[in-house]
C-alpha positions in Angstrom: 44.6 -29.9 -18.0 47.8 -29.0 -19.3 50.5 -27.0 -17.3 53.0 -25.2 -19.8 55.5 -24.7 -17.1 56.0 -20.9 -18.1 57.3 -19.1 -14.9 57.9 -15.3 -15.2 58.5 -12.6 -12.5 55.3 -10.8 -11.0 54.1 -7.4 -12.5 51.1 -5.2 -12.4 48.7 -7.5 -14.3 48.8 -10.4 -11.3 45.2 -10.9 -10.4 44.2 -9.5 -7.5 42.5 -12.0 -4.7 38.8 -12.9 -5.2 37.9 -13.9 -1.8 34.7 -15.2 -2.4 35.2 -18.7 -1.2 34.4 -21.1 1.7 35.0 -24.4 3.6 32.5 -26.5 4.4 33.2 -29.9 6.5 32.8 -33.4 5.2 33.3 -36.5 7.2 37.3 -36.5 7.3 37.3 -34.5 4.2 36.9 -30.9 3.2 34.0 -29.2 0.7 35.8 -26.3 -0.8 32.9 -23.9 -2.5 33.6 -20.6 -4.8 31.2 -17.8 -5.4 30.9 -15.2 -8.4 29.4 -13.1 -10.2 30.9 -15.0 -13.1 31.7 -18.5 -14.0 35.4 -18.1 -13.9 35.0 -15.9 -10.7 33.3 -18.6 -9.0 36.3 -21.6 -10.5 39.1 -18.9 -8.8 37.6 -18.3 -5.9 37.4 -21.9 -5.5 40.8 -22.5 -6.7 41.4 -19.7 -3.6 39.8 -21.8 -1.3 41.8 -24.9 -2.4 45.1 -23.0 -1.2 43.4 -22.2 1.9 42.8 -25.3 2.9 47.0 -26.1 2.9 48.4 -22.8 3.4 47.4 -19.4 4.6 46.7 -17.9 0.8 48.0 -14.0 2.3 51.5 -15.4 2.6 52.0 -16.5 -0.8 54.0 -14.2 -2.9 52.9 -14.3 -6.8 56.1 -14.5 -8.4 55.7 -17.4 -10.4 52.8 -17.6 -13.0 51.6 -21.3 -14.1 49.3 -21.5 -16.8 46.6 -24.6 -17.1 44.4 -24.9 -20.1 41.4 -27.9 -20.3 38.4 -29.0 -21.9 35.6 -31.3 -21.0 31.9 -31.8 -22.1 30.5 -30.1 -19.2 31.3 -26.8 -16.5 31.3 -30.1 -13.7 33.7 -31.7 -15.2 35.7 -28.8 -16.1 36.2 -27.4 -12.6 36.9 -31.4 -11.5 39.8 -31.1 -13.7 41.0 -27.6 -12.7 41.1 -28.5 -9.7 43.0 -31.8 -9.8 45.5 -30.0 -12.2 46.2 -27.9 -9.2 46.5 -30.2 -6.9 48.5 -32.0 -9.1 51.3 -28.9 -9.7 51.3 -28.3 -6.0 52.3 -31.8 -5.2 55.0 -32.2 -8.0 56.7 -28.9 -8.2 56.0 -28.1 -4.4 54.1 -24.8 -5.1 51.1 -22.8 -3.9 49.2 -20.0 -5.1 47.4 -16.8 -4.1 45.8 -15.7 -7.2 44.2 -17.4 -9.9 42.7 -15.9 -13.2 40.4 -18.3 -15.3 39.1 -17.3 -18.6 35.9 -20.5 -20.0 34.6 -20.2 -23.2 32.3 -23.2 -24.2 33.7 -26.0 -22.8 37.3 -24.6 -22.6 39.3 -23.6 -19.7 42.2 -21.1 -19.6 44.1 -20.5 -16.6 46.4 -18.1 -14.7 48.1 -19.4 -11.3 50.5 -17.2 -9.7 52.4 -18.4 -6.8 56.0 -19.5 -5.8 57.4 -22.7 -4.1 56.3 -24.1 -1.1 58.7 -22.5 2.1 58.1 -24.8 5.2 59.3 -22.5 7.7 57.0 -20.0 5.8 53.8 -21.2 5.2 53.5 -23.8 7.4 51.3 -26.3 5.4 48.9 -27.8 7.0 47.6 -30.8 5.0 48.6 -32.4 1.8 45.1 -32.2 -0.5 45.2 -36.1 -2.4 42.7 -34.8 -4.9 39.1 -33.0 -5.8 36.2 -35.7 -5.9 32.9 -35.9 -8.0 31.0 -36.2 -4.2 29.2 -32.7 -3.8 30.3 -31.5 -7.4 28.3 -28.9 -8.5 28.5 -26.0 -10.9 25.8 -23.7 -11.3 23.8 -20.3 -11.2 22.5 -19.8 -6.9 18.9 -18.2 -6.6 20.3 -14.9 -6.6 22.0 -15.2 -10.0 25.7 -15.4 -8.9 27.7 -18.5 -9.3 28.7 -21.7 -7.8 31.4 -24.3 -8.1 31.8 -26.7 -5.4 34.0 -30.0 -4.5 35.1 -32.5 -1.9 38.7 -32.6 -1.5 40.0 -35.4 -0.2 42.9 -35.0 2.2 
């Protein structure tokens, strides 16, 4: 994944929150699943999830937009590396995110994050997330037809 580092202010086109994630517990670790009616609705509300598990994702403003792009030979590996590349812009540039717009064409990613730097005081984190994990990946259609993409995080 590739982040181009392009911030800009927030305007009317900041996607608006999914919500259509969960936590699920494993061992000392957390499962973080996302639900959609689309591929890259179930990868955001995932990526929703992710936030959720360090910060409460309702107090993050989205003034800042991060963009992540990606490819890999399969939708497991692709959310894997999503994932991580969050993980990975939240622990360099001390940041977290509220909204998150994928696009996924074949076996490429484009990415939206908007968010803004991590306020202590604020946000009160409550765990640093290490990275996602291939234990309990899965990316997929459910029963009903919607879909699923699912992790371990480890933290």
């Amino acid at each position: 994944m590739q982040d181009d580092g392009q911030r800009q202010e927030p305007s009317a086109g900041a996607p608006a929150l999914v919500g259509q994630w969960e936590h699920f517990p494993h061992r000392a670790d957390m499962g973080v699943r996302g639900h959609g009616t689309t591929l890259e609705e179930a990868f955001a509300s995932a990526a929703e999830g992710l936030t959720a598990v360090v910060v409460e994702p309702s107090d993050v403003e989205p003034i800042e937009k991060v963009d992540f792009t990606g490819s890999a030979s399969d939708p497991e590996l692709l959310f894997y590396d999503f994932m991580n590349s969050i993980v990975y812009e939240m622990a360099v540039s001390a940041r977290v995110f509220s909204r998150f717009r994928v696009r996924v064409e074949g076996n490429y990613l484009q990415a939206e994050a908007w968010g803004e730097r991590v306020d202590v005081a604020r946000h009160q984190p409550a765990v640093e997330i290490k990275g996602a994990t291939f234990t309990q990946l899965a990316v997929g259609r459910s029963d009903d037809g919607r879909w699923l993409a699912q992790c371990i995080l480890d933290i």
